[in-house]
C-alpha positions in Angstrom: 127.2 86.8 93.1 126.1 89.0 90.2 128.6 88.6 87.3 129.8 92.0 86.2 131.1 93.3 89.1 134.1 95.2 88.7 136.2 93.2 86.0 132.9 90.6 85.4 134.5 88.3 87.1 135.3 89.3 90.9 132.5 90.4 93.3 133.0 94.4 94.6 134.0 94.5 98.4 133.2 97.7 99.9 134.1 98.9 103.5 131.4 101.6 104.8 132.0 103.3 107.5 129.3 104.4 109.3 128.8 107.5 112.9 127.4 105.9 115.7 127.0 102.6 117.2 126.0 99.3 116.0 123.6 98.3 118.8 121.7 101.4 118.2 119.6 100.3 115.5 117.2 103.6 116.1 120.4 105.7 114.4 120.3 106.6 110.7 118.1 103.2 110.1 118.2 104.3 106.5 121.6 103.7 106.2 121.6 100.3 107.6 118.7 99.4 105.1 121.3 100.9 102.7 124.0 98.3 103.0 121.3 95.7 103.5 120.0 96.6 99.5 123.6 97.4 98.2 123.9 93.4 99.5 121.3 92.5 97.7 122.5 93.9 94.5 125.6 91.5 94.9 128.0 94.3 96.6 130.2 92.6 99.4 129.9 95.6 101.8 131.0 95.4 105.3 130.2 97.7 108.2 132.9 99.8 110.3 131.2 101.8 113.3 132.9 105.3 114.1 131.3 104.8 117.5 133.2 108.4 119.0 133.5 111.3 117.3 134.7 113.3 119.9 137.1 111.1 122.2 140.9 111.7 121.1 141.7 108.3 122.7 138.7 106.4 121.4 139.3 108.0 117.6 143.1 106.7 117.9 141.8 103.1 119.0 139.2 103.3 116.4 142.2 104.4 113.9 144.3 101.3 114.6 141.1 99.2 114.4 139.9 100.6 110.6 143.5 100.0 109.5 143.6 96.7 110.4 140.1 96.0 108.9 141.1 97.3 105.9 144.2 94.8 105.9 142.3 92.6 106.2 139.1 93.0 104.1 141.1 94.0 101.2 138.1 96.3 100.1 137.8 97.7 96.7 137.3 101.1 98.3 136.2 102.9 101.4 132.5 104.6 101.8 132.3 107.2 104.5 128.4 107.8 105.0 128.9 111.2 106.8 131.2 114.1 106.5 132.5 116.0 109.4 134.8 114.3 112.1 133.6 110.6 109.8 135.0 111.7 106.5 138.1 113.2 107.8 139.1 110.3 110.3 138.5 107.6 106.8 140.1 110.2 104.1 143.2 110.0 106.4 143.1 106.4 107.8 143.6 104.5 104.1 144.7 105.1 100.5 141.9 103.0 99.2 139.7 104.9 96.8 137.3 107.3 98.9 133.7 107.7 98.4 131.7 110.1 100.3 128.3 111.0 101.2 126.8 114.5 102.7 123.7 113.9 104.3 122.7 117.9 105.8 124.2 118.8 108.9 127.8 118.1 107.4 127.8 120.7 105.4 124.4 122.8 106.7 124.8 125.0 109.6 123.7 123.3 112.9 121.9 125.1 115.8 122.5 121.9 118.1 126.1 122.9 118.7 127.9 125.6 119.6 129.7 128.2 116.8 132.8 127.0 117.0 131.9 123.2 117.0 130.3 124.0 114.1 133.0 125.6 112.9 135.5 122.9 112.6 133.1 120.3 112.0 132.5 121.9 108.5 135.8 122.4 107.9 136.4 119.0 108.3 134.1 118.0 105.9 135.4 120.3 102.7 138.7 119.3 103.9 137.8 115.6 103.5 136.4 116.0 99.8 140.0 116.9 98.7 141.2 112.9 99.8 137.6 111.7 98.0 137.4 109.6 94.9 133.7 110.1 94.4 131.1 112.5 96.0 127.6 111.8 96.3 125.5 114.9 98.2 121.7 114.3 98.6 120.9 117.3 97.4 121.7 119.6 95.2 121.5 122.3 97.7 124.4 120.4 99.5 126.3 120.0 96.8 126.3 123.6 96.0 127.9 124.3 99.7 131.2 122.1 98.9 134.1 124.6 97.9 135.9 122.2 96.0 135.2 119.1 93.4 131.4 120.3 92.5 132.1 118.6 89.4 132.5 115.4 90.3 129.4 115.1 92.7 126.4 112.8 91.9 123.5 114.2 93.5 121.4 111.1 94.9 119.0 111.2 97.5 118.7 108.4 100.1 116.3 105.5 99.3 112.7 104.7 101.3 111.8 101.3 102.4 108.6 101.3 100.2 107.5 98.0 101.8 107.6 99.8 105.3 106.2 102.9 104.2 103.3 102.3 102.5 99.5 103.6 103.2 97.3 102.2 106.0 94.1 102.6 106.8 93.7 105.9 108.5 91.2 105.3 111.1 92.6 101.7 112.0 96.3 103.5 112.6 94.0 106.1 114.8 92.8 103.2 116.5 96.2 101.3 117.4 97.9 105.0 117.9 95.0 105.9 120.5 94.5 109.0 118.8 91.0 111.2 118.2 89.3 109.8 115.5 87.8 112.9 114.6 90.9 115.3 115.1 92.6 116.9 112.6 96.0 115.9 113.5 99.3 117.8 112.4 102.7 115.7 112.0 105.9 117.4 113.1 109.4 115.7 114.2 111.4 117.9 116.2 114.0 114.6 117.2 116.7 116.4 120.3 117.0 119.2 117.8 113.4 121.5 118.4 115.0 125.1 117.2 117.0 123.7 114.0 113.5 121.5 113.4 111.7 125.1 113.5 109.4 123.8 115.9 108.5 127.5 116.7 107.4 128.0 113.1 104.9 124.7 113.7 103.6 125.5 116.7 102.9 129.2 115.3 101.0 128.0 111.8 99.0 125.4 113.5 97.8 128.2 116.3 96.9 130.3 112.4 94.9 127.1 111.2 93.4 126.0 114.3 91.4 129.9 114.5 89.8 128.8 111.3 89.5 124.7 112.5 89.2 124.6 115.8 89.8 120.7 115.7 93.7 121.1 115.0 96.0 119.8 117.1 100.0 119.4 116.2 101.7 115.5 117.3 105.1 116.6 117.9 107.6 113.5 118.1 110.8 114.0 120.3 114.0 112.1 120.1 114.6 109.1 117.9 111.2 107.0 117.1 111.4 103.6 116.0 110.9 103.1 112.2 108.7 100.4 112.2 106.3 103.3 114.1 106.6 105.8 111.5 104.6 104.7 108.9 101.1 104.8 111.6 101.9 108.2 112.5 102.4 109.2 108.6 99.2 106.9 108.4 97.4 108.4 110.8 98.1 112.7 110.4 96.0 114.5 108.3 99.3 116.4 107.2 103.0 116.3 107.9 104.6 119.9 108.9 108.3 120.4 107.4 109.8 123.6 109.3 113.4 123.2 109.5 115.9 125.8 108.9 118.6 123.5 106.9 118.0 120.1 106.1 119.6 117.9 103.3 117.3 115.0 101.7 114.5 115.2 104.7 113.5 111.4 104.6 110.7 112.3 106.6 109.3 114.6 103.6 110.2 110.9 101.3 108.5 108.5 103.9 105.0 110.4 103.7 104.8 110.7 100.5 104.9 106.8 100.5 102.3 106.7 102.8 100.5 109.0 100.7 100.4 112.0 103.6 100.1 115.3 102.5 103.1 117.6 103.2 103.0 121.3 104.2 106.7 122.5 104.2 109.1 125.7 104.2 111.9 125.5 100.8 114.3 123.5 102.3 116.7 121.2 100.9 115.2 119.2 98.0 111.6 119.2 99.2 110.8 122.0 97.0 111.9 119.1 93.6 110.1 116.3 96.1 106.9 118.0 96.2 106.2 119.6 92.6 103.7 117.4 91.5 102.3 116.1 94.8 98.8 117.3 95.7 97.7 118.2 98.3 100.7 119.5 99.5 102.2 122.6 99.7 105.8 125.1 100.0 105.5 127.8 101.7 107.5 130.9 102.8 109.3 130.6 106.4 106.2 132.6 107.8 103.0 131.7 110.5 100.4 133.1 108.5 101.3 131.3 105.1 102.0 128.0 106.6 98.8 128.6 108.4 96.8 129.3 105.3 98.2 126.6 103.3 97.1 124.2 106.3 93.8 125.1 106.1 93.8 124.5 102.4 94.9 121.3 102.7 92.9 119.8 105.6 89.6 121.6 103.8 90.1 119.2 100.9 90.5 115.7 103.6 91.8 114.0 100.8 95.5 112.0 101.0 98.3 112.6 98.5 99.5 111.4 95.3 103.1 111.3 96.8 103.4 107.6 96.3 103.8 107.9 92.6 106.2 110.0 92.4 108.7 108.7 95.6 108.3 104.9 94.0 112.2 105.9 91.3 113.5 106.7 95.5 112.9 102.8 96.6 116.0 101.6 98.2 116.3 99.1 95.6 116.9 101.6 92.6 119.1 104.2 94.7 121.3 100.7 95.4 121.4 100.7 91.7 122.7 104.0 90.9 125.3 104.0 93.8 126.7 100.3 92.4 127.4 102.1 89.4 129.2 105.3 91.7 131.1 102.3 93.0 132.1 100.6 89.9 133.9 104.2 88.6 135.6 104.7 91.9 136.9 101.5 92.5 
């Protein structure tokens, strides 16, 4: 137990509640590393999975269920690591102090769903702020779309596992991927979501590159890849392709700059901040041609990044820190 928790004398018990299912250990792994570091930092946190979203009977079950866990942890306060349906189901479940965090598709418009899913899903979200004790958005982009309580918002981006994302060897990562050895590979992760992702926008710059390097040839990853894979594919791209149309704190942006891959990307969310002193890497406007050109540029120089340096204050262990001290305040 570290000794100043709280009063300095009683260890902070935390409740988190968390969208999705606990077996699925593919889903937001970043948040699971999350509680995992806030643990180490002495924080008694517990996870509660909001396993449906969408079920009236399963959210009334899960209702009855976070009640009586909060009976019965007796937590300091309540984290809700999402807004939409997440926020609103804790803001109204308990009167324990409120913390919540706005990840990107919360508060960003969403292609993936229709316009009036979208809709209310937002609404939910600035409609939950009004019940929260403490905001944290991971961007300041995000935190600008919040109608109410911009004042009391910590902007903190989500932390990177820098012992899993770190540089390998690129050619030995080739080797175990099965991938050209001589290719000029281009990164892009289009998950289930390929038109917010702007996987059009990828596919049309690395057709502009590839007329000046004939050698190009854009690795699109679909649906949810395992962690533990990313940092080879980070490892093993010449560049990683950032096209999407809203985004909050990309962690993919984060993870290769720890691996040290350079990053071609649109303005979007905070990659703009992410990326000012990383070379080679580049922002470019939402357009073919640029992102084209600025592909070129980079693969002509076949050198990695610098994007180590300056990810290393975003290690999970010091964005634990900072959200202790959220903690302390709220609680």
């Amino acid at each position: 137990m570290i000794a100043n928790e709280t009063d300095d004398s009683r260890r902070l018990r935390v409740l988190a509640v968390l969208p999705g299912k606990p077996q699925d250990a593919n889903s937001m792994p970043f948040l699971r590393r999350q509680l995992s570091s806030l643990s180490d930092q002495g924080v008694d946190v517990r996870p509660f999975f909001l396993e449906s979203r969408v079920s009236p009977i399963a959210i009334a079950r899960q209702w009855r269920e976070l009640r009586a866990a909060v009976r019965t942890e007796g937590p300091d306060l309540v984290h809700a690591h999402f807004g939409t349906v997440t926020a609103l189901f804790t803001a109204l479940a308990t009167t324990k102090p409120l913390l919540i965090t706005y990840r990107g598709s919360d508060l960003n418009p969403t292609a993936a769903v229709s316009w009036s899913r979208n809709t209310l899903a937002k609404f939910f979200s600035q409609l939950a702020s009004l019940r929260a004790s403490r905001i944290i958005c991971v961007s300041d982009q995000l935190r600008r779309r919040l109608w109410w309580r911009r004042r009391d918002i910590a902007v903190l981006s989500d932390g990177i596992d820098l012992e899993l994302f770190r540089p390998r060897d690129k050619q030995e990562a080739r080797r175990q991927l099965g991938w050209d050895p001589d290719g000029e590979i281009l990164l892009f992760t289009a998950r289930n979501d390929p038109v917010g992702k702007g996987l059009d926008l990828a596919e049309g710059a690395a057709a502009v590159a590839a007329k000046s390097r004939p050698g190009v040839h854009l690795e699109v990853l679909r649906g949810k890849t395992p962690s533990e894979q990313m940092p080879l594919l980070y490892s093993a791209a010449d560049c990683l392709l950032m096209c999407s149309r809203f985004e909050g704190s990309p962690n993919v942006v984060k993870e290769a700059m720890a691996c040290n891959c350079p990053v071609v990307s649109v303005d979007v969310g905070d990659v703009t901040e992410r990326l000012q002193h990383v070379t080679p890497s580049h922002i470019t406007p939402r357009d073919p041609n640029a992102m084209g050109a600025a592909i070129v540029e980079v693969l002509a120089q076949a050198e990695r990044s610098n994007g180590r340096q300056h990810i290393l204050p975003l290690g999970d262990r010091e964005i634990a820190t900072q959200i202790v001290r959220i903690y302390r305040d709220a609680a």
